[in-house]
N, C-alpha and C positions, 0 to 999 in steps of 0.2 A: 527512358522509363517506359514500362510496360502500362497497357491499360490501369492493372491495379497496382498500386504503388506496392511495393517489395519494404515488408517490416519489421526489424530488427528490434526485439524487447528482450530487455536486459533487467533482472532484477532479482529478488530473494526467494524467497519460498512462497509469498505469494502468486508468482510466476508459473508455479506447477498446477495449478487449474488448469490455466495454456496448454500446456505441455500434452494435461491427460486428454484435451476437446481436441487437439490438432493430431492425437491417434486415432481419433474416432470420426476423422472428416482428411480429404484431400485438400488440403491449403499448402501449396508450396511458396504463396506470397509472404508466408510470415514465419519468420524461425526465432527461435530463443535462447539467453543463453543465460544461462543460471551462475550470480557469482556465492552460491556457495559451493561452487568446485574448487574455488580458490583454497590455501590454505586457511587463511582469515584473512576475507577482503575488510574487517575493520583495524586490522593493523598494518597495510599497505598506503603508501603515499600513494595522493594523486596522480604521479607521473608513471607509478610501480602499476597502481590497476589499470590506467591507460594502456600501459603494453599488455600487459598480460588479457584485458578484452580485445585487442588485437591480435595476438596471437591467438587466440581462442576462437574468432567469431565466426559465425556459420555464415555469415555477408558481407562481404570486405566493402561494398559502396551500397549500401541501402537506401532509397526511397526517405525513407520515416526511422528515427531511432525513438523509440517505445523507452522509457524506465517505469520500474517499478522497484526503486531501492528501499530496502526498512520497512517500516507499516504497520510489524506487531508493537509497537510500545503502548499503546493505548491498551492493549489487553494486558499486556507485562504489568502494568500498572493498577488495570481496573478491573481483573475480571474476578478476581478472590479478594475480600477487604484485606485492607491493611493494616497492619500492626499496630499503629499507628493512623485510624481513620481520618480518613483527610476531607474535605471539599474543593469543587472550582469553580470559579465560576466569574460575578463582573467585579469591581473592584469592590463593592460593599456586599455582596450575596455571594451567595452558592449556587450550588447547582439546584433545580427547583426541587423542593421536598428535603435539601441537605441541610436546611439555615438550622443546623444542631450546635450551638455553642461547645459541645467536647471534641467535635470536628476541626482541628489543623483548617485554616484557609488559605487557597493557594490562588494569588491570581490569576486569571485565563491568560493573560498576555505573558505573564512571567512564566509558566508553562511553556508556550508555543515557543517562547527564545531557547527555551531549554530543550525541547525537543530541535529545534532548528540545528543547533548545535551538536546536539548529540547522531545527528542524520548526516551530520560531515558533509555540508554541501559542496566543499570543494570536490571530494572525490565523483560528485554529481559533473560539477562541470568539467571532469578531465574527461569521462565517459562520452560526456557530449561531443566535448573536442574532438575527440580522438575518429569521430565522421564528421566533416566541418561539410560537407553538401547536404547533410538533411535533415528534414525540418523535425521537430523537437514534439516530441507528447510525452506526458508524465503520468502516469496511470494510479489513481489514487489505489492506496489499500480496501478490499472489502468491509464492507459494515459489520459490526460485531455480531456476534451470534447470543444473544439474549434468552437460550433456554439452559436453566441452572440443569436440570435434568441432562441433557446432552451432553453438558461438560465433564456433569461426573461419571457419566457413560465414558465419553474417551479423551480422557482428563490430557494425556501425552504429560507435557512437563511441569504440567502443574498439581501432578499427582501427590504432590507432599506436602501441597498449600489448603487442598481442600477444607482441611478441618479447620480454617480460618474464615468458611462459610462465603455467598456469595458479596461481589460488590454492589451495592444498590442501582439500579438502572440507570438514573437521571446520571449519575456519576459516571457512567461509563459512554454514555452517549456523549458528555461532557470532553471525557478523554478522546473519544474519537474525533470529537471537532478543533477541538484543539491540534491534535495529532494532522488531522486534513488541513488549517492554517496554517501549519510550517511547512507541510509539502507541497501546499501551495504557493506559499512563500519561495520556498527555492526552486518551481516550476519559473515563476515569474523571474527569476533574479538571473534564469538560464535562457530567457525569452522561448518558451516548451507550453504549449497547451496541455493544461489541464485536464483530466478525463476523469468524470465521477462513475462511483459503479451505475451499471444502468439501473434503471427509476424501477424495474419491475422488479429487481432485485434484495428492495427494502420495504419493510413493510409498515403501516401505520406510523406505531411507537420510533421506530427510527432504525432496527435491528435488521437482521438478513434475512430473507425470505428460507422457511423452512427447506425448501427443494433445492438448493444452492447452497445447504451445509455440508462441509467435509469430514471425513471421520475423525475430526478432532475438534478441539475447541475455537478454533481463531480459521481456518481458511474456508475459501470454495470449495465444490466440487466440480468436475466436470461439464456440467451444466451450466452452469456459475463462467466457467471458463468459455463455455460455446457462448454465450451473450456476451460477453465481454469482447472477442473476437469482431464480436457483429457491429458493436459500436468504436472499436479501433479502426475496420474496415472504413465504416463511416465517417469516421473524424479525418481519416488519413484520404478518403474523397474528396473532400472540402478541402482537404490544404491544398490537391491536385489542382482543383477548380478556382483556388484563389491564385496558381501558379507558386504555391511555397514549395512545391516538389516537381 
């Protein structure tokens, strides 16, 4: 292994923040690879995207394998109300501000199964497998982007939902934590550190930092992607230094 550990991230469209910050900087420590090149890696077996990120990968024995699989369902979910308005939250509330009795309530943990489930953590752990030398970080999804005005600026595929108006906040903050205890869940269940977005990246309320929006409703930008770099370099130090790489 080289001074800096050599690292391999793999994952959905969240991944292209990376993508755009590692044009715009010399980093040949870390490459990426995006599985939506696949036809649809959600209808391939574990053992089917195992090979096929093998044949793919820009690193055949990496240092660190980085995932960043899934992420958007919290905005799928929360970011235009539902037809059906719903609440989440502990097992007798909601989410704070939701306790509206026309409100559907869903509970926080029966959510997190259903999202667990729906993220196919097996196909998580064949991705891992498939570099059995290195150590494991699991890069959470970005923080939602909580201005109504920007989304209907550049709505992308939620352009048909608008008129069903925004999802209330507390609710979507709600999705997202939810969303981050099952890929939490299946970080741990992979023995993979965790990696939250970096801390300057959210602001107050719980949402993304204006300067780290992308021209759409749900990702990074470029910026967004160069801090995020900065803190995989970081974590993937420390595992150096503990001897996990």
């Amino acid at each position: 292994m080289n001074d800096r550990p050599s690292i391999l991230v793999i994952g959905n469209s969240h991944i292209e923040c990376l993508v755009a910050a590692l044009k715009l900087q010399s980093d040949g420590a870390v490459k990426c690879l995006n599985l939506r090149q696949t036809n649809n890696s959600d209808d391939m077996s574990a053992a089917e995207i195992s090979d096929w990120v093998k044949a793919q990968t820009p690193l055949t024995d990496p240092d660190v394998v980085c995932l960043c699989v899934k992420g958007n369902q919290h905005n799928i979910y929360g970011i235009v109300e539902s037809p059906k308005p719903f609440s989440l939250g502990a097992e007798t509330t909601g989410a704070p501000g939701l306790n509206d009795p026309t409100r559907s309530f869903i509970p926080f943990h029966l959510m997190v199964d259903h999202l667990v489930e729906t993220f196919k953590p097996e196909q998580v752990k064949a991705i891992y497998d498939t570099f059995p030398r290195a150590a494991r970080l699991y890069l959470n999804a970005p923080p939602p982007i909580g201005d109504w005005d920007h989304i209907v600026a550049h709505p992308r595929l939620f352009a048909d939902r608008l008129g069903q108006g925004p999802a209330p906040k507390p609710l979507r903050l709600q999705l997202y934590a939810a969303q981050t205890a099952a890929l939490r869940r299946i970080a741990h269940s992979c023995k993979a550190r965790f990696v939250e977005p970096p801390p300057d990246s959210v602001d107050a309320e719980g949402f993304m930092v204006a300067d780290f929006w992308g021209i759409d409703p749900t990702h990074g930008n470029a910026a967004y992607g160069a801090r995020v770099l900065e803190s995989l370099s970081k974590v993937a130090q420390e595992l150096c230094a503990e001897g996990a790489v």
